[in-house]
One Martini backbone bead per residue (centre of mass of N, CA, C, O) as a GRO file, in nm:
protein
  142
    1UNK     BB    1   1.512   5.747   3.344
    2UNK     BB    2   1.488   5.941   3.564
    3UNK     BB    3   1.206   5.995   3.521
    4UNK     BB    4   1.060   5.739   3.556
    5UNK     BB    5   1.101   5.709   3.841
    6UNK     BB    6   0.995   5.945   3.952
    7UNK     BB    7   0.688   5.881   3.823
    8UNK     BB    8   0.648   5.608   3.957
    9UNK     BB    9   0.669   5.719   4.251
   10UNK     BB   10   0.396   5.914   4.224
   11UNK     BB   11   0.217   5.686   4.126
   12UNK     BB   12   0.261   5.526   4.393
   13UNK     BB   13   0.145   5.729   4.590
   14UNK     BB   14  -0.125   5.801   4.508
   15UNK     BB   15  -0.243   5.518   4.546
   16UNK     BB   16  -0.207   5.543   4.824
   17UNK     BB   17  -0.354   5.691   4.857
   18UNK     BB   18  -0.659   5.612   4.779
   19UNK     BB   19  -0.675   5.340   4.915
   20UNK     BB   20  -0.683   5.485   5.190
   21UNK     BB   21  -0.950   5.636   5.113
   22UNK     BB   22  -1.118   5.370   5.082
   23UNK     BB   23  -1.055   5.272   5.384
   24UNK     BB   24  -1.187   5.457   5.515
   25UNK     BB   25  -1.452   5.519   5.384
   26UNK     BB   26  -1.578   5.313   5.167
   27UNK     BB   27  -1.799   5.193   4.902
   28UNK     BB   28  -2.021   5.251   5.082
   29UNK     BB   29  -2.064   5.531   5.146
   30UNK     BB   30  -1.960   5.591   4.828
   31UNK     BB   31  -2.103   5.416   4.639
   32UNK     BB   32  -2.059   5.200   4.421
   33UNK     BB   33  -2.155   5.349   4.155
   34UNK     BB   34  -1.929   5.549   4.172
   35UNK     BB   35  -1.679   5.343   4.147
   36UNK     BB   36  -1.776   5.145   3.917
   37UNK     BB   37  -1.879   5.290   3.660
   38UNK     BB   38  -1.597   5.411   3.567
   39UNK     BB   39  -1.451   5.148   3.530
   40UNK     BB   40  -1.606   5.046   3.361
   41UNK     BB   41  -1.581   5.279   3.143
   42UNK     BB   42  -1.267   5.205   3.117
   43UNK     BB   43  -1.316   4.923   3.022
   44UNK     BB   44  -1.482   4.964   2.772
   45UNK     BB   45  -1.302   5.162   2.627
   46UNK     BB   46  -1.064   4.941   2.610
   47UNK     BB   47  -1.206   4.767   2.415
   48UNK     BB   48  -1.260   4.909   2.196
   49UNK     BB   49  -1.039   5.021   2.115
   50UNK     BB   50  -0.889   4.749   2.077
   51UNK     BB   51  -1.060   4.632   1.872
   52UNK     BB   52  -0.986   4.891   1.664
   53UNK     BB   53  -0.716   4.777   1.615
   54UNK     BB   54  -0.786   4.530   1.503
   55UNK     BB   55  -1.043   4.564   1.282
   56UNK     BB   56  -0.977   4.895   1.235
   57UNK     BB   57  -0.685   5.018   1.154
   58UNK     BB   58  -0.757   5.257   0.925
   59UNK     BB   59  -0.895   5.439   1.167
   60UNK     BB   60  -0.612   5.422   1.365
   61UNK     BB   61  -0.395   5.558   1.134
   62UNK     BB   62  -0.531   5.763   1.068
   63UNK     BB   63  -0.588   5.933   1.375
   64UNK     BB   64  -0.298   5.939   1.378
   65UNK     BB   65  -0.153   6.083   1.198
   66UNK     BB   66  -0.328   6.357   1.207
   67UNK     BB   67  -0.189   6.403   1.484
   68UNK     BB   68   0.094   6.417   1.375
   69UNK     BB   69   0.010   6.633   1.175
   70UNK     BB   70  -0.090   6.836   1.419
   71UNK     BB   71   0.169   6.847   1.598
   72UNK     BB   72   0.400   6.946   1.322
   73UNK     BB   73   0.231   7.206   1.322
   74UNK     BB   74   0.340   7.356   1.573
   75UNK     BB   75   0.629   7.284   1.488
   76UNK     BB   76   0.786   7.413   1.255
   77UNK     BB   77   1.057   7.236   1.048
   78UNK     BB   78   1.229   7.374   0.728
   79UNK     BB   79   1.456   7.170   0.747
   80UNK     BB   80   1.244   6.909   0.863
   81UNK     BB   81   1.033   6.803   0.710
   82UNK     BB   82   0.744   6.569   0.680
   83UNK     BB   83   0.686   6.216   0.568
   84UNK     BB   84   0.509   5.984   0.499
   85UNK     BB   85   0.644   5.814   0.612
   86UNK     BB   86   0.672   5.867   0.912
   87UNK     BB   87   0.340   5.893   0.933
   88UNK     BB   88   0.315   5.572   0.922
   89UNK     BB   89   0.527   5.500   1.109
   90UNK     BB   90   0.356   5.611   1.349
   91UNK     BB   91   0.089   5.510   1.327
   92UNK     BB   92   0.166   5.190   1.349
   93UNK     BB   93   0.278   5.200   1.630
   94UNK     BB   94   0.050   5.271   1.744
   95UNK     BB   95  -0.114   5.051   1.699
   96UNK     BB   96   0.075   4.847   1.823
   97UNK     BB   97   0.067   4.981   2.120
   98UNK     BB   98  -0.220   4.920   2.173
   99UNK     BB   99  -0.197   4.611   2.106
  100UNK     BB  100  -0.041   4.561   2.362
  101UNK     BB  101  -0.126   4.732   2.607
  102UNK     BB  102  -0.477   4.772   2.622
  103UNK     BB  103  -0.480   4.443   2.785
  104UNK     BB  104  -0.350   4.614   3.089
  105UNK     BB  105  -0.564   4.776   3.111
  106UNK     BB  106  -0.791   4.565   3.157
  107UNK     BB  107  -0.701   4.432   3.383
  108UNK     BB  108  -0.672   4.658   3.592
  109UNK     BB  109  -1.004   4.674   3.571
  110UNK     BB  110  -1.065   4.433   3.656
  111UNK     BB  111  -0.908   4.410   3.923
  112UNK     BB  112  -1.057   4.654   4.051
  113UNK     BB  113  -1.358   4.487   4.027
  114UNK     BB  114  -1.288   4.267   4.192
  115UNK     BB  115  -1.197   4.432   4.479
  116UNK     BB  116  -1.419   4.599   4.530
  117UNK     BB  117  -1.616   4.320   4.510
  118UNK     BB  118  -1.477   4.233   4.790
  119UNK     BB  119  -1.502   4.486   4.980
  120UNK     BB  120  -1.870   4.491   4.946
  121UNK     BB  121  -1.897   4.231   5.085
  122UNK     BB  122  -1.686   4.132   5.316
  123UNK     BB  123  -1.418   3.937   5.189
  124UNK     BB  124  -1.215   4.083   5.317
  125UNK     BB  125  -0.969   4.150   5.474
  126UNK     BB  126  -0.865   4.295   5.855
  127UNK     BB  127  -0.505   4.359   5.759
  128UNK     BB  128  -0.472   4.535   5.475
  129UNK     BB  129  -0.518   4.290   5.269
  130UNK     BB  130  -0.646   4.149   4.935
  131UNK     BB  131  -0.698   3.862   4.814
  132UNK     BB  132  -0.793   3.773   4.489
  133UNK     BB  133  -0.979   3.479   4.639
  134UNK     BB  134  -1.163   3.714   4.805
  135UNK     BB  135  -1.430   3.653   4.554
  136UNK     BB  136  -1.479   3.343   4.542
  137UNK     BB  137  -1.510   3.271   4.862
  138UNK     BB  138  -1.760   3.164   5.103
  139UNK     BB  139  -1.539   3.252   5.288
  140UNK     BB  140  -1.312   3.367   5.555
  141UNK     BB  141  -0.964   3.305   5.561
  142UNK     BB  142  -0.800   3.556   5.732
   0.00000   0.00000   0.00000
């Protein structure tokens, strides 16, 4: 539990660095394509893995399993074998962590090209907040 406050607290401080460099430089600057390409990227490659979760579980079992007993090759325990039992429920285990999360980063990446694209047009506050509603606003009411 220690390491998760840790953990979390470092990403919440890069995510501020990320901010304030965007706040500097800003999408205009630094050409729109650049920064929304990747997240796009990003929303595109997690809808297809979720899709993928969803559709061909057998695809994403296989694949689940294969790195399970190949990260077990890894490290070797002639005393505690690997069992087809184990190697099922870690691919199913994973399978199901897909579909459950998959769909919170597709938000974050939706919801990151919301502000972007609310940034990009000027529709965005000027006092270093930015309301998810000042995307589809025709005015600005900040």
């Amino acid at each position: 539990m220690k390491l998760l406050v840790f953990s979390v607290l470092l990403a919440a401080v890069l995510a501020g660095w990320g901010v304030d460099a965007l706040r500097e430089y800003g999408p205009l600057t630094m050409g729109r394509r650049r920064v929304l390409l990747p997240v796009g990227a990003l929303l595109s490659a997690t809808l297809l893995a979720w899709l993928a979760a969803w559709l061909a579980p057998g695809l994403i079992t296989a694949a689940a399993s294969g790195a399970f007993v190949q990260a077990k090759s890894l490290f070797p325990d002639p005393w505690n074998p690997l069992t087809p039992q184990e190697t099922a429920s870690a691919a199913t285990y994973f399978q199901e962590m897909l579909r459950l999360h998959l769909p919170g980063l597709a938000g974050f990446s939706l919801a990151a090209i919301a502000w972007l694209v609310a940034v990009d047009r000027g529709k965005a506050c000027r006092g270093g907040h930015y309301p998810p509603w000042s995307v589809w606003e025709s005015s600005n009411s900040c």
